[in-house]
PADOLO-247228 format. One record per residue: y, x, z of N, C-alpha, C in turn. Coordinates in steps of 0.05 Angstrom, whole numbers, padded with zeros to 5 digits, always signed. Atoms other than C-alpha are relative to their C-alpha. Layout:
BEGIN
YXZYXZYXZ ...
This chain:
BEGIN
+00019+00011+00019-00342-00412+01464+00015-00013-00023 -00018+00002+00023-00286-00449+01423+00008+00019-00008 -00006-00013+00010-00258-00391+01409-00015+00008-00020 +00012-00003+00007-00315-00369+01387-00018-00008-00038 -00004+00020+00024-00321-00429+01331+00014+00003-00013 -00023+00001+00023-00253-00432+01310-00007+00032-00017 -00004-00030+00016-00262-00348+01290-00026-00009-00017 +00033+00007+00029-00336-00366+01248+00021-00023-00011 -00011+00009+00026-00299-00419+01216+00019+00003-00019 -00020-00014+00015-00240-00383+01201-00018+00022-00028 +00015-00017+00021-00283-00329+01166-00019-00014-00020 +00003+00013+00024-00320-00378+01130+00003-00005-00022 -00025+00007+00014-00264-00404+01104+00007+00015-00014 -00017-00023+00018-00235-00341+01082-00027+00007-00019 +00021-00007+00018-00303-00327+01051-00001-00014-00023 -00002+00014+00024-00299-00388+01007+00021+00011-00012 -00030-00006+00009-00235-00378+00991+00002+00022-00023 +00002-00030+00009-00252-00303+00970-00019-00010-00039 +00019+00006+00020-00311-00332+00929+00018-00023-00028 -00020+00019+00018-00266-00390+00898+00023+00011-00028 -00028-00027+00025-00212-00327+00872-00019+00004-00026 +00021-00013+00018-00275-00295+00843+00000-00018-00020 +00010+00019+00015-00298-00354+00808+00026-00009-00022 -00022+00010+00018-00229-00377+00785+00013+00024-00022 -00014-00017+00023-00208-00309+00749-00024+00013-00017 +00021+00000+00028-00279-00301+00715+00002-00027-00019 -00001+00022+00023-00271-00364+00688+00028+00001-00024 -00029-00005+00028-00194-00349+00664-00005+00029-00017 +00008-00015+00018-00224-00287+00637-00016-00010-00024 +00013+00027+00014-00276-00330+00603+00022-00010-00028 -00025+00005+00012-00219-00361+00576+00017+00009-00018 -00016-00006+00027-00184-00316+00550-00005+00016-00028 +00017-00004+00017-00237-00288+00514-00010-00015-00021 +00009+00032+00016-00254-00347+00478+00027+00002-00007 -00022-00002+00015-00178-00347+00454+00004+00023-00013 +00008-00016+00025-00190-00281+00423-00014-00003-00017 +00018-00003+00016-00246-00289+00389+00002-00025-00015 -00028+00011+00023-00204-00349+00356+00015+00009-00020 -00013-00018+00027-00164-00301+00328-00012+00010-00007 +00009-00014+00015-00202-00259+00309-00009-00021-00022 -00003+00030+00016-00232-00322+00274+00025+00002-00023 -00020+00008+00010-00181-00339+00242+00008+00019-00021 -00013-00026+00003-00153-00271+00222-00018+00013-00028 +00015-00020+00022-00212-00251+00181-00008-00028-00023 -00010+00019+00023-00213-00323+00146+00030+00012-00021 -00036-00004+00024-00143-00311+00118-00001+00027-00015 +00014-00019+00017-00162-00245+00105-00011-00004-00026 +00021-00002+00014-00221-00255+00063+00002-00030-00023 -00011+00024+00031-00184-00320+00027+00035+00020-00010 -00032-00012+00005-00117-00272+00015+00017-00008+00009 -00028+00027-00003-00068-00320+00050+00011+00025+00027 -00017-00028-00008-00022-00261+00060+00018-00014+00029 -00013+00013-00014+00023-00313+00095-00011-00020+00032 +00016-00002-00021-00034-00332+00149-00005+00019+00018 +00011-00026-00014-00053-00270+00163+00033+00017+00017 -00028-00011-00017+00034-00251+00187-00007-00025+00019 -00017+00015-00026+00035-00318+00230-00020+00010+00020 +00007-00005-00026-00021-00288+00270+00003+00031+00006 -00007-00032-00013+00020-00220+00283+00015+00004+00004 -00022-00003+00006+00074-00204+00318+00020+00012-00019 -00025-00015+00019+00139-00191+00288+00004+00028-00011 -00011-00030+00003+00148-00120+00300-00032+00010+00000 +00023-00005-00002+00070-00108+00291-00007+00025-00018 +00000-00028+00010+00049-00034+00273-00024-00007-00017 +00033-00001+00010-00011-00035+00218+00002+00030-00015 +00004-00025+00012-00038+00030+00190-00025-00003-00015 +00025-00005+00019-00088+00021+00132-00027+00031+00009 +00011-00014+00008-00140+00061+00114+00012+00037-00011 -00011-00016+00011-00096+00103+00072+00026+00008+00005 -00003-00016-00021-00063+00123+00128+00041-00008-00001 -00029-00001-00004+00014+00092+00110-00004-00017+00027 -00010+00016-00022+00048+00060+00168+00021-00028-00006 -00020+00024+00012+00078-00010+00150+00002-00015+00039 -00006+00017-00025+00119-00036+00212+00018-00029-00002 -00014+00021+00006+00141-00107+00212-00006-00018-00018 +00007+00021+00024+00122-00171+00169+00005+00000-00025 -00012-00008+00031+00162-00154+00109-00015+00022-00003 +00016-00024+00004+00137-00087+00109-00039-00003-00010 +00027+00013-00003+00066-00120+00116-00011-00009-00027 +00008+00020+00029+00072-00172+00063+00005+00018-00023 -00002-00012+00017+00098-00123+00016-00025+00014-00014 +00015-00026+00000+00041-00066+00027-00028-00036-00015 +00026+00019+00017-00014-00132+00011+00009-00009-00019 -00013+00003+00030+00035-00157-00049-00010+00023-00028 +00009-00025+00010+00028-00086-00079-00024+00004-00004 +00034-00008+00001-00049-00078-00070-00010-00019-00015 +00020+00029+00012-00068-00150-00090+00015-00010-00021 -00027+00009+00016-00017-00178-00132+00022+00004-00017 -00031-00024+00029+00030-00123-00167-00022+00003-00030 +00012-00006+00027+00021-00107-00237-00014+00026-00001 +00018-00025-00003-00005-00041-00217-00015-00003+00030 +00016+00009-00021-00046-00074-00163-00027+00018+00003 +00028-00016+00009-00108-00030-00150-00026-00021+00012 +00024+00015+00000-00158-00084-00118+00000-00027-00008 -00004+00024+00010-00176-00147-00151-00011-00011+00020 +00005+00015-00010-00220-00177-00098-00001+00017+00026 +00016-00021-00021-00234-00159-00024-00020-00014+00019 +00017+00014-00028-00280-00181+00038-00007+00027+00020 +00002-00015-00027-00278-00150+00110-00015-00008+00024 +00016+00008-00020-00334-00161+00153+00005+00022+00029 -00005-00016-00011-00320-00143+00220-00009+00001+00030 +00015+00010-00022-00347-00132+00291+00011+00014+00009 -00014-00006-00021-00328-00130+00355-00015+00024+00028 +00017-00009-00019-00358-00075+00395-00010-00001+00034 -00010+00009-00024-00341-00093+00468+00027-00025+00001 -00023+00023-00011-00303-00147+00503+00027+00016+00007 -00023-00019+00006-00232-00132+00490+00012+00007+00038 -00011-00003-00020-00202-00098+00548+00020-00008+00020 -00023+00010-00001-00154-00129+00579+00019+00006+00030 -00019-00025-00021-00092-00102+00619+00018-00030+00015 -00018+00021-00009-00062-00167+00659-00014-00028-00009 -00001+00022+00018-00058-00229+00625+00004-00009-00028 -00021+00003+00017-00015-00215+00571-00009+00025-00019 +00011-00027+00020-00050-00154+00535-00022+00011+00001 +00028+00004+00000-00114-00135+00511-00010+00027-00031 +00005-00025+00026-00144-00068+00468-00030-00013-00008 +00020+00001+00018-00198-00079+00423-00006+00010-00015 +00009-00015+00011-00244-00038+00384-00025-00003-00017 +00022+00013+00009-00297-00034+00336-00008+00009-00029 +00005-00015+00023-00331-00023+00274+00004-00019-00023 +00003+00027+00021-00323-00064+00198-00007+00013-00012 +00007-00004+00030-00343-00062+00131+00011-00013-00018 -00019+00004+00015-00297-00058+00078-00010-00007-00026 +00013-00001+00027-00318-00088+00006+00024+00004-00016 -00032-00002+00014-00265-00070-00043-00014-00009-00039 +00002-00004+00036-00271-00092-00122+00024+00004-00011 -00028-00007+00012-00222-00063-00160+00009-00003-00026 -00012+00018+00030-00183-00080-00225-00010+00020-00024 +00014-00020+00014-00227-00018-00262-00035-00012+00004 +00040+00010+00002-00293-00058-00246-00021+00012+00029 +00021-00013-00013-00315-00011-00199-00004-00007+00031 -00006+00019-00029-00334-00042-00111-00011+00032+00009 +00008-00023-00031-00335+00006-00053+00001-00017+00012 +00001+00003-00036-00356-00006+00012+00002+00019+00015 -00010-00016-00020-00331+00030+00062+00001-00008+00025 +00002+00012-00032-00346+00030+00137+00031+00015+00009 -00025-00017-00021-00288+00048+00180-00005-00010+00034 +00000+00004-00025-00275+00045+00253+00022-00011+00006 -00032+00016+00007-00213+00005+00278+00000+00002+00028 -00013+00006-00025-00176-00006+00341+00027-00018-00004 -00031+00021-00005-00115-00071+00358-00002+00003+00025 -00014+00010-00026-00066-00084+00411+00003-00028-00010 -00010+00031+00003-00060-00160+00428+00012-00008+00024 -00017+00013-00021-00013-00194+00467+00004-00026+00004 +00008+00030-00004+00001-00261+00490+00042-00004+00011 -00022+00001+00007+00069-00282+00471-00001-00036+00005 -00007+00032+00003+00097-00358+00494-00032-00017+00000 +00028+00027+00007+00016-00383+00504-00016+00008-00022 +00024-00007+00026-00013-00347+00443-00007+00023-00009 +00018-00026+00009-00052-00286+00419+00015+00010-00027 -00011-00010+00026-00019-00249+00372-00004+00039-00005 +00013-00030+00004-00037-00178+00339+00023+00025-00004 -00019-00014-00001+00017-00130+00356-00002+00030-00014 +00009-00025+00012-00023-00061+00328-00035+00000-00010 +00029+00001+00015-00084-00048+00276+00003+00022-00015 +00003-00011+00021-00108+00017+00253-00030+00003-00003 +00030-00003+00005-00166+00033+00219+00002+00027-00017 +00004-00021+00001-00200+00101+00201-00028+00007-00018 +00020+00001+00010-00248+00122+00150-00007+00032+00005 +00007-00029-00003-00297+00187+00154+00008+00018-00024 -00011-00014+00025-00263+00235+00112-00019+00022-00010 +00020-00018+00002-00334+00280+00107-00021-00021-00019 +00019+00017+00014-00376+00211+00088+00006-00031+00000 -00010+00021+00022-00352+00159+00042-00007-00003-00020 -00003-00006+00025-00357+00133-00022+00008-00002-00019 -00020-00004+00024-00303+00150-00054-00002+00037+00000 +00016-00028+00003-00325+00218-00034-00022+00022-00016 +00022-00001+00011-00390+00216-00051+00008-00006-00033 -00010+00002+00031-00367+00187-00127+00010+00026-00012 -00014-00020+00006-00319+00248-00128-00023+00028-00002 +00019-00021+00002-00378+00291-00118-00018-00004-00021 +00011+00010+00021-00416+00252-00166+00004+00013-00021 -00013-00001+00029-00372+00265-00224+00007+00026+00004 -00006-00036+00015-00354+00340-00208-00031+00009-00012 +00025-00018+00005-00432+00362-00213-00003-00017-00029 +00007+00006+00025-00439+00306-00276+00022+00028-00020 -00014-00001+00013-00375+00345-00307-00011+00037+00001 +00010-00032-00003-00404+00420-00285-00019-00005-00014 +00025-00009+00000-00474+00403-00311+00010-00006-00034 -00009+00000+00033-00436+00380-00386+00009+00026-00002 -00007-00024+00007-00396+00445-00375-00021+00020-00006 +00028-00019+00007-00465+00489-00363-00007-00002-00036 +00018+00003+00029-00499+00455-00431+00020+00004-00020 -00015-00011+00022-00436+00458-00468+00006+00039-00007 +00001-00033+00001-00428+00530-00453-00022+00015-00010 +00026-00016+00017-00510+00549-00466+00005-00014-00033 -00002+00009+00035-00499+00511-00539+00019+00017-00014 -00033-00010+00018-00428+00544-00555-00018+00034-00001 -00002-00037-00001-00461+00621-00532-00029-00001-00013 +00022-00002+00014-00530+00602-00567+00012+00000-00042 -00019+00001+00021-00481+00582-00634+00011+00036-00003 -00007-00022+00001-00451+00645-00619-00023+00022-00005 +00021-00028-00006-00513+00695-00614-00012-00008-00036 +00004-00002+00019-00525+00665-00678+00008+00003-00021 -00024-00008+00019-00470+00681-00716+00001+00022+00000 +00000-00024+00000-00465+00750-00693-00018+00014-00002 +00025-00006+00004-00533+00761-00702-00006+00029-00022 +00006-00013+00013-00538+00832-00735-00020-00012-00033 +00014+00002+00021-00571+00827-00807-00022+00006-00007 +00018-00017-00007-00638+00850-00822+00014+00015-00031 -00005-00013+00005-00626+00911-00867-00025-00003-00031 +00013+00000+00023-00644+00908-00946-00019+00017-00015 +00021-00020+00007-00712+00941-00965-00014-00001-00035 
């Protein structure tokens, strides 16, 4: 009959125990979810104020980014340069930007220490010709957790190369530039039909 005891309270025991694990690695999941979405925080502030120099301290060193426009800049220098150039050079092509962006799912996460994330934004672009696109793209980062902190080791993003609108513009302006060609052409061959116009014949 003791036996009997000590084995039910052993299993108890281990039951709590089991339940206690549970409880303690949803909560450090918890956790470390809430320290992403910090960065992210953060990330799209600096962003959306330009602070080129914000936006490297939350990425690692050797951090792969791939624009839109599909170069590959690896490394902080590489980084700061490619946003120098865009925002800042004398042949800068956008004057202002803003990146709204969302997170489609809770980032995946592989351990402790690493974490994929995915998702959709919207890109506003004004550019130093006057003219703003928005552009949706789709994106995917790697994040890692370096010394206690979240940092963005890979970011690319992907626009639909079928429907855009820089696309759409481009299609814009061929049919405006075909439909000047048409009317220039009926004016020039109506000019013409009247120039060559046989004479009528002197009676």
């Amino acid at each position: 009959m003791r036996v009997i005891i000590l084995l039910s309270l052993f299993i108890g025991m281990q039951a709590l125990a089991q339940e206690n694990a549970v409880f303690a690695e949803t909560r450090d999941h918890e956790s470390l979810h809430d320290e992403l979405r910090t960065l992210k925080t953060k990330m799209l502030t600096a962003l959306n104020e330009r602070n080129v120099e914000q936006v490297l301290d939350l990425v690692d060193d050797e951090m792969i980014f791939i624009p839109m426009n599909a170069e590959v800049c690896k490394g902080k220098d590489t980084i700061r340069a490619y946003f120098d150039r865009m925002l800042n050079g004398e042949e800068r092509i956008v004057e202002d930007m803003e990146l709204n962006l969302e997170v489609e799912e809770l980032t995946t996460l592989h351990g402790q220490d690493t974490g994929i994330a995915f998702g959709k934004a919207e890109n506003i672009f004004r550019l130093t010709s006057g003219m703003e696109l928005r552009i949706n793209t789709s994106w995917t980062a790697t994040l890692i957790n370096k010394d206690n902190r979240w940092l963005i080791a890979s970011y690319q993003s992907s626009v639909n190369p079928l429907d855009n609108p820089i696309l759409t513009k481009s299609k814009s302006f061929t049919k405006t530039v075909a439909g000047g060609a048409a009317l220039a052409g009926c004016i020039f061959g109506a000019c013409l039909a009247v120039i060559i116009r046989p004479k009528k014949p002197v009676t």
